[in-house]
C-alpha positions in Angstrom: 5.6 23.3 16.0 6.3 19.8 15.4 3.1 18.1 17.0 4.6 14.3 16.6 7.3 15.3 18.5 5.6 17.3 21.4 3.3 14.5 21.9 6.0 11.8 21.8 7.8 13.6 24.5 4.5 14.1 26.8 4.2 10.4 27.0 7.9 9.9 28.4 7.7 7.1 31.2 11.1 7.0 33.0 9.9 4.3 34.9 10.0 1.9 32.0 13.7 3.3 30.4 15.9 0.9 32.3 13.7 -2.0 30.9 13.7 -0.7 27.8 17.6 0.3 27.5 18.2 -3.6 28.6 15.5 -5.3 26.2 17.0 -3.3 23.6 21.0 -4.2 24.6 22.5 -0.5 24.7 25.1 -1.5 27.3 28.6 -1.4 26.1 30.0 -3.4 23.4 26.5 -4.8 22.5 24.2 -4.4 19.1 22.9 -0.6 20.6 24.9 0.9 22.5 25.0 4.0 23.7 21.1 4.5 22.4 18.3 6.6 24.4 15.1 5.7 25.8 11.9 7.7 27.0 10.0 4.9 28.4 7.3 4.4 25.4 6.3 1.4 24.6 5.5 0.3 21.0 1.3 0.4 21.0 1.4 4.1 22.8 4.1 5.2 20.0 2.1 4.1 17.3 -1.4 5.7 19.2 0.5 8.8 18.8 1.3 8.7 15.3 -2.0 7.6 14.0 -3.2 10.7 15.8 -0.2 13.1 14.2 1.0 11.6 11.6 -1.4 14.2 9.3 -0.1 17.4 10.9 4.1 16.3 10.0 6.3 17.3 7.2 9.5 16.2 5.9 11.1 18.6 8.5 9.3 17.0 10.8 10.1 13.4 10.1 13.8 14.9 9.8 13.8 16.2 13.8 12.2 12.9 14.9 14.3 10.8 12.8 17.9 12.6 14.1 16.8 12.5 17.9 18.9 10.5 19.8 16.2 9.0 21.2 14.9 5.5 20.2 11.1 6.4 20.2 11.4 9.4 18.3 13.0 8.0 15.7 10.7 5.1 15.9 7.7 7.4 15.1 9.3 9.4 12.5 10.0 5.9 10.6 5.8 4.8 11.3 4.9 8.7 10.3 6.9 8.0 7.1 4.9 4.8 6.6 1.9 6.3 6.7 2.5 8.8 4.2 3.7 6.3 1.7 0.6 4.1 2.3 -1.6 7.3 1.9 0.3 8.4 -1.3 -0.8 5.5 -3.2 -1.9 7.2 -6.0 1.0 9.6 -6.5 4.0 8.0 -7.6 6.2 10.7 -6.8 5.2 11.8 -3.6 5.8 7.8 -2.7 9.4 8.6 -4.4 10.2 10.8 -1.8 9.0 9.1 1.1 11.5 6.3 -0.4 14.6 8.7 -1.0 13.9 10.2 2.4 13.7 6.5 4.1 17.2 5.4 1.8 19.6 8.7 2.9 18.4 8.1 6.6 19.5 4.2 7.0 22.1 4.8 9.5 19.6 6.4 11.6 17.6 3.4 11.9 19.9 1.2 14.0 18.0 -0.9 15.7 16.2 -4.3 14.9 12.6 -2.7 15.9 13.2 0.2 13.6 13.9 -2.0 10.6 11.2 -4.3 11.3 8.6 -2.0 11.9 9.5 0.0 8.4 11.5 -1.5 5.9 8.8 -3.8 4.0 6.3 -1.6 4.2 8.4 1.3 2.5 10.8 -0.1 0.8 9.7 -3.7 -0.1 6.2 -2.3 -1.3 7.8 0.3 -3.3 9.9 -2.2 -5.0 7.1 -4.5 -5.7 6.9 -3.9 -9.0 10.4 -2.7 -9.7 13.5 -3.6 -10.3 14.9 -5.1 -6.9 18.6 -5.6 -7.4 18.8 -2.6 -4.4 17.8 -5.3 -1.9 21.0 -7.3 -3.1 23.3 -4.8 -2.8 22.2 -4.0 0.9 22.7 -7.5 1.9 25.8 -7.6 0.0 27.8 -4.6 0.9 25.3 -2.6 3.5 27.5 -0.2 5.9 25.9 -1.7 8.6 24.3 -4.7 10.1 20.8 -2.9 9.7 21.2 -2.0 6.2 21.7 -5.6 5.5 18.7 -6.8 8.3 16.9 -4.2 5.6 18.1 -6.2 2.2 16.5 -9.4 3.6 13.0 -8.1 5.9 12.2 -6.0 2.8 11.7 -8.7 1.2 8.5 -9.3 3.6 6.5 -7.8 1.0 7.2 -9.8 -1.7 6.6 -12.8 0.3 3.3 -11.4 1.5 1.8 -12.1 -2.2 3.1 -15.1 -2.8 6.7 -14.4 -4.5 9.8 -15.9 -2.5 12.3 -16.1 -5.2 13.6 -13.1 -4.0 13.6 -14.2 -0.3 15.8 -17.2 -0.7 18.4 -15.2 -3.3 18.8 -12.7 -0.6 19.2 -15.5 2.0 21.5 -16.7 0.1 23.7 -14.4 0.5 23.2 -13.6 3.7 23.4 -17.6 5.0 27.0 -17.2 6.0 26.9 -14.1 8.0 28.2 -13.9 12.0 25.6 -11.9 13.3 22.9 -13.8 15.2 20.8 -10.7 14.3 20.9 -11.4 10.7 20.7 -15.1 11.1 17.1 -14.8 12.9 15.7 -12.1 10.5 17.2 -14.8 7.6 15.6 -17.7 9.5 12.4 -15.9 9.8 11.9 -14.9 6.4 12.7 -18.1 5.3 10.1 -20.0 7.6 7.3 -17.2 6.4 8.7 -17.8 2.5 8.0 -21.7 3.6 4.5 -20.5 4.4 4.0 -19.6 0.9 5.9 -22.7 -0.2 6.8 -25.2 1.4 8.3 -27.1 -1.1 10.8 -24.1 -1.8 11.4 -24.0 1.6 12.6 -28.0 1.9 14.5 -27.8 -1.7 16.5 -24.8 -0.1 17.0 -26.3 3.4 18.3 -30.2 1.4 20.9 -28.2 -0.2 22.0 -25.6 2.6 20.8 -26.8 6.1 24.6 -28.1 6.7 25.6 -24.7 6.2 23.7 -22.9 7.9 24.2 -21.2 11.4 22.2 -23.3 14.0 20.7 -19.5 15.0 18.8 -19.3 11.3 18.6 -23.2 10.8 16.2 -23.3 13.8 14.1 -19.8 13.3 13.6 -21.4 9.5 12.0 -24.7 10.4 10.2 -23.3 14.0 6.7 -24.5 12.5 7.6 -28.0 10.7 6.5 -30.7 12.3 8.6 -32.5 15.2 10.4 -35.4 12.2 11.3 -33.2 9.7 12.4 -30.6 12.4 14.7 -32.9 13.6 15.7 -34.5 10.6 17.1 -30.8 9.2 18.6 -30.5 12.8 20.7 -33.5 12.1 22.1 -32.3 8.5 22.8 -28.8 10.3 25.1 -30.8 12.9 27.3 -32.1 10.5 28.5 -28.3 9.7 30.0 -28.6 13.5 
């Protein structure tokens, strides 16, 4: 029996799945459409997996991760998580939480499902490997959420101090349509300025008049009032 998925289930509220279904914009024509709800929010999800997480396998993850139900998935993804963080020592079962995670991307389709997994598979894995993978989805993902993945992964990087990588995969990223890329660009940017600053401003002089006004503003949220303003001007000039 697969306990994650029983006990997902027993905490369906279909009071909260029109609230849900709008917050997360499955109407038609918008970013998920078409995608189911139960009614769970985030913090009760993630109760449940920290309780079952221990009890799932891989065929486990796979029947969470395939529902068509946005929860479900969502907990398969944090389950995953968990095993990679507890597989610290063993390379190889980390491996497979990673190849698992990689041949499942178009099953994570939403922004919450991204956010909530990517950097803390993916990005830690690559950590202390080669990260040209994080390119390529940003580059020539299939989908809007494999490229949302090349840039959040990068999270983990940024987390100890390294934001090279950030701003290369921003980079590539800075022209693209979707606002949904442009905030998850801005915000990695503004927590890359975090680390520094001076990065930040160097990268922001040379592209702020590029940039779409979506990921200008998410980028320099936390700078003070003048110099918000002041790269608020240069970004006009792109109109």
């Amino acid at each position: 029996m697969n306990r994650l998925l029983s006990e997902i289930l027993a905490h369906a509220d279909p009071s909260q799945v029109e609230g849900l279904s709008r917050f997360f914009k499955t109407g038609p024509g918008q970013y998920g459409e078409g995608d189911l709800f139960l009614g769970i929010k985030v913090p009760v999800t993630r109760s449940v997996v920290r309780a079952c997480w221990k009890d799932t396998d891989f065929a486990d993850l796979e029947e969470c991760i395939m529902s068509g139900y946005h929860e479900l998935r969502l907990a398969g993804l944090l389950a995953l998580v968990e095993h990679f963080s507890h597989a610290r020592r063993d390379p190889a079962a980390q491996k497979r939480c990673i190849d698992f995670y990689l041949s499942h991307t178009e099953r994570i389709n939403n922004w919450d499902l991204v956010d909530l997994s990517c950097y803390r598979l993916l990005g830690e894995w690559l950590c202390d490997k080669d990260r040209s993978l994080l390119y390529e989805l940003a580059r020539n993902g299939r989908s809007i959420w494999e490229q949302r993945i090349g840039i959040v992964s990068t999270m983990a990087f940024v987390r100890r101090g390294e934001t090279a990588d950030t701003f290369a995969v921003a980079d590539i990223l800075l022209n693209h349509p979707h606002d949904l890329i442009q905030k998850a660009v801005g915000w990695l940017l503004r927590e890359a300025g975090k680390k520094d600053e001076a990065a930040l401003c160097a990268f922001l002089d040379a592209r702020a008049p590029l940039m779409p006004r979506t990921m200008l503003r998410y980028a320099i949220e936390k700078f003070p009032e003048e110099r918000r303003m002041h790269y608020l001007s240069a970004g006009k000039r792109r109109l």
